[in-house]
N, C-alpha and C positions, 0 to 999 in steps of 0.2 A: 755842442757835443753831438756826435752820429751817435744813436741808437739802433737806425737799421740798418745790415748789411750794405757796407759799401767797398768792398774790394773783386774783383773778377774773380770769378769759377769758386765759390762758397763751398761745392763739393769736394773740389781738392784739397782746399785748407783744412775739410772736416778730416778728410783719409787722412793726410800727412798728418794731424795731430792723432790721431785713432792710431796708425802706425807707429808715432813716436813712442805710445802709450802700451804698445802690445806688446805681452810679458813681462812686463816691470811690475813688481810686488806695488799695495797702495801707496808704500812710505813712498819708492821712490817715483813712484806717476805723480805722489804729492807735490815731492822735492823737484821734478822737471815742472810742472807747473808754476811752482812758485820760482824759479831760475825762468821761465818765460814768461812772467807777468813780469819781472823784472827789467827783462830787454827791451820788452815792449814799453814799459814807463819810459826808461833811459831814452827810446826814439819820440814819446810823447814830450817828455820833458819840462810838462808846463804843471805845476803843481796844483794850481785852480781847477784844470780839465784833469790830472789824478784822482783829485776831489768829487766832480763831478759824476766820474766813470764808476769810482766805488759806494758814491751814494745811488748811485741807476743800479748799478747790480742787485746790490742788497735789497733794490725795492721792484725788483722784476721777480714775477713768478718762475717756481722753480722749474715748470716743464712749459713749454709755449701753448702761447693761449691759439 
């Protein structure tokens, strides 16, 4: 499992989520979030490395070290 950034241009994936996110009440920034953790599992697909991904979150601090 990647832990660290490994897709090109990390600042534009942050905008386009920050954009997706801008004006949407918390319920619904919650509800797009949890609809794209979603799609993103569905292209993971592999239940071991879902496993993985939400044991690493839960134990990464909440702001960067």
């Amino acid at each position: 499992m990647k832990t660290n950034p490994h897709f090109q241009d990390a600042d534009a994936f942050y905008e386009q989520l920050l954009d997706a996110h801008a004006g949407l009440s918390r319920e619904d920034s919650e509800l797009l979030n949890a609809r794209l953790i979603l799609l993103l599992a569905n292209q993971i697909g592999d239940a071991s490395v879902l496993k993985a991904c939400i044991d690493a979150a839960r134990d990464m601090p909440a702001t960067p070290v």
